[in-house]
C-alpha positions in Angstrom: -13.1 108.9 36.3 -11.0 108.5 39.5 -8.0 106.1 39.7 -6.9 104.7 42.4 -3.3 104.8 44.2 -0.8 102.5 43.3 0.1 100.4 46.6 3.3 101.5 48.6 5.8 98.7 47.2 7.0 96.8 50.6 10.5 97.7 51.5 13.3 94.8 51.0 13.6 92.8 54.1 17.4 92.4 54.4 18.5 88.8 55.9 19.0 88.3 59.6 22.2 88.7 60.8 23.4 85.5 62.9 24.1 86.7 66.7 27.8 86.3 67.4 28.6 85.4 71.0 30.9 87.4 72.5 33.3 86.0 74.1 37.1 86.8 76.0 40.0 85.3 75.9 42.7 85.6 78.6 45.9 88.2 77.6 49.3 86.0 76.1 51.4 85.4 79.1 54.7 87.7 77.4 58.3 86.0 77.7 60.8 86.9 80.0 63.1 89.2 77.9 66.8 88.0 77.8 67.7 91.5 78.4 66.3 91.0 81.5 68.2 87.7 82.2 71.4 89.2 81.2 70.9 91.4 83.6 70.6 89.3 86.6 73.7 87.4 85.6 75.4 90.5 85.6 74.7 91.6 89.1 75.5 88.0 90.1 78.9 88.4 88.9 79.4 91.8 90.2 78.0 90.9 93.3 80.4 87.5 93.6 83.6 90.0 92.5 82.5 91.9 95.6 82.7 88.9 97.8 85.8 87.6 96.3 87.5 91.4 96.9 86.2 91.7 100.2 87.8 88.3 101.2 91.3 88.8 99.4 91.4 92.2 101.6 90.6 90.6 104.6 93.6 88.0 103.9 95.8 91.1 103.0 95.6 92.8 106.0 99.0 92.6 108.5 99.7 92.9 112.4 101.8 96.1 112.8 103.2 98.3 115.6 101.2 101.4 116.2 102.3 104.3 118.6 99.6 104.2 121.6 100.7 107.6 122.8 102.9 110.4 122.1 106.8 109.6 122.3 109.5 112.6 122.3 112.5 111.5 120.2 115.3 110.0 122.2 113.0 108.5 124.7 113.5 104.6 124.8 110.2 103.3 123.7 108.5 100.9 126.6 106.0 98.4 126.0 103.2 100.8 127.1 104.2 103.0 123.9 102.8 100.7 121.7 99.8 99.0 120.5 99.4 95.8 117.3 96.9 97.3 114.6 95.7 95.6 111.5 96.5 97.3 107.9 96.2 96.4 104.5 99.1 95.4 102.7 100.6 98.4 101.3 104.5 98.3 99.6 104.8 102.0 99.5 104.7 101.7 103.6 107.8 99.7 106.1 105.4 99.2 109.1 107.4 97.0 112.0 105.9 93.7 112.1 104.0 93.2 115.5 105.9 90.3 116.1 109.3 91.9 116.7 107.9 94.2 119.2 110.2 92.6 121.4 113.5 94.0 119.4 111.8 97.1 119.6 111.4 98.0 123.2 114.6 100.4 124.7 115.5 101.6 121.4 115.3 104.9 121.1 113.3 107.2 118.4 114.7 109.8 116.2 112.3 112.0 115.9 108.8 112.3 118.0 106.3 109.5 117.9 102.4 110.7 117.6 99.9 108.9 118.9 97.8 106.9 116.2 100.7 107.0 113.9 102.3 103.4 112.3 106.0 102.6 113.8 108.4 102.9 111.1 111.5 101.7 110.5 113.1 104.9 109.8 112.0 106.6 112.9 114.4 104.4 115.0 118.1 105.5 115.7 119.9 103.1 113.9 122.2 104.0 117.4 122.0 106.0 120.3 125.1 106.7 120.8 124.3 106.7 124.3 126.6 104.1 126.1 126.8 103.8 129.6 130.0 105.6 129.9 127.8 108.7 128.7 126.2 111.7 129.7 122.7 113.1 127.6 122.5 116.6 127.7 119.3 118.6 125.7 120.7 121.7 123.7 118.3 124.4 122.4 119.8 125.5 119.0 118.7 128.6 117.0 118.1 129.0 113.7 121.7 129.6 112.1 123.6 127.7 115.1 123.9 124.6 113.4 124.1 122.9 110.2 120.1 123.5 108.7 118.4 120.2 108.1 122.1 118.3 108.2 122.1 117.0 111.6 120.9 113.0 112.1 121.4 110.7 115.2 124.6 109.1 115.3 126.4 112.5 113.7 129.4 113.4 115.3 129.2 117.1 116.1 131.8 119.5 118.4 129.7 122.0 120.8 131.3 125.1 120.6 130.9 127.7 123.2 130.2 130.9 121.2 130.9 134.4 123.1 128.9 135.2 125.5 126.6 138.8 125.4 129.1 141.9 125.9 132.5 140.0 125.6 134.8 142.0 123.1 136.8 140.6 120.5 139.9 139.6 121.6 143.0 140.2 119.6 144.6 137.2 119.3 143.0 134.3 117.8 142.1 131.3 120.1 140.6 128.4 119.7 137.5 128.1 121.6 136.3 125.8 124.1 134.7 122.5 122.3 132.8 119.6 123.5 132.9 116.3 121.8 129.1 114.8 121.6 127.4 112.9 119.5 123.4 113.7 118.1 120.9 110.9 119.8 118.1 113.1 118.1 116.3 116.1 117.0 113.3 117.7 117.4 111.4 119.2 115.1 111.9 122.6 114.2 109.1 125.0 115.7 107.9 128.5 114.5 111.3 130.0 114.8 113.4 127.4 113.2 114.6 126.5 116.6 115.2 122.8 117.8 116.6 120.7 120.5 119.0 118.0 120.3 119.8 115.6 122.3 123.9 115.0 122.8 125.7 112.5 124.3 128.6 113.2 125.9 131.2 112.0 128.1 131.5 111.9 131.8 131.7 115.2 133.7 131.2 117.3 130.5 127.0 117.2 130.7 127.4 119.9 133.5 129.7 121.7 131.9 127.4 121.5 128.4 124.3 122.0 130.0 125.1 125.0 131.6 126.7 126.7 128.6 123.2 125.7 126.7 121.4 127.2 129.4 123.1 130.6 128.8 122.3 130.0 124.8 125.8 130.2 124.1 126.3 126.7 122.2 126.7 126.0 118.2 127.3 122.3 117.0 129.7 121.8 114.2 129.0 118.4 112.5 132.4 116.2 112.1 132.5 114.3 108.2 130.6 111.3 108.1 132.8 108.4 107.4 132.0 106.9 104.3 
């Protein structure tokens, strides 16, 4: 007796799915970070600071005497000598004021003028100390000939004549031959510690000076400074 197949049970249908459109939807514009803000307003106050120091230096700078070219010390400054620069304001420095470049000219540096270099009031001679009744005379002076680092302008100082090369000792003491000057200015010092002042003297005793300097026999002795 033949039986027959059972028929294949249909498979469960399962439900549609509904079709979901796809769609897209622009990106959320992001905020400006106040980090960011904070940051600009700092640059715009660094950046007005900036301005504001720029400007306060500008108004801080002065009109000062410069030295145009080199000056020796004791030459009377001309107005070719100098020149009106601009500096900043600086306490530490006493530049002369450009506008009393006219009390300036024919005074007479103490020590050499460079070219480039501000005009000081310590670099002018207080005085001369050469009058018309005077005589300048330059003096090379070696290293142990006068007082070391002592000597200013306006020191009274006695040239001695010193004995000359071969001359023996005599035996009695005398006083030797002085001249009465005083220091317009020194030089500086070169590689041997020598320098040159600058005396005034009077009438008819330059000649007699410069030809004992010119032999090397010469040493200043400064007078006391009056008080």
């Amino acid at each position: 007796m033949e039986t027959s197949a059972a028929p294949a049970a249909p498979r469960p249908t399962s439900p549609a799915r509904p079709e979901v459109p796809i769609t897209t939807t622009p990106p959320v514009k992001r905020e400006r970070k106040w980090s960011v803000i904070a940051l600009c307003v700092v640059l715009a106050v660094v950046f007005a600071l900036g301005a504001a120091a720029a400007v306060n230096s500008a108004s801080d700078r002065e009109r000062v005497l410069a030295v145009a070219r080199d000056v020796p010390a004791g030459r009377a400054l001309s107005a070719a000598d100098l020149v009106v620069a601009e500096v900043s304001a600086d306490a530490g420095l006493t530049p002369i004021a450009a506008s009393q470049k006219a009390t300036v000219l024919g005074k007479r540096p103490a020590v050499d003028l460079r070219k480039g270099g501000l005009l000081l009031t310590s670099q002018l001679a207080a005085g001369s100390g050469l009058g018309d009744d005077q005589e300048q005379v330059g003096v090379q002076i070696k290293r142990g000939m006068a007082p070391a680092g002592t000597l200013a302008p306006g020191d009274k100082v006695r040239a001695v004549t010193t004995p000359g090369q071969g001359d023996e000792p005599t035996e009695t003491a005398t006083a030797p031959e002085t001249i009465d000057a005083t220091v317009v200015s020194v030089s500086r010092p070169d590689a041997t510690g020598t320098v040159v002042v600058n005396l005034a003297v009077a009438l008819n005793d330059g000649p007699v000076l410069a030809t004992r300097a010119a032999l090397g026999r010469v040493a200043l002795v400064r007078e006391p400074r009056s008080s």
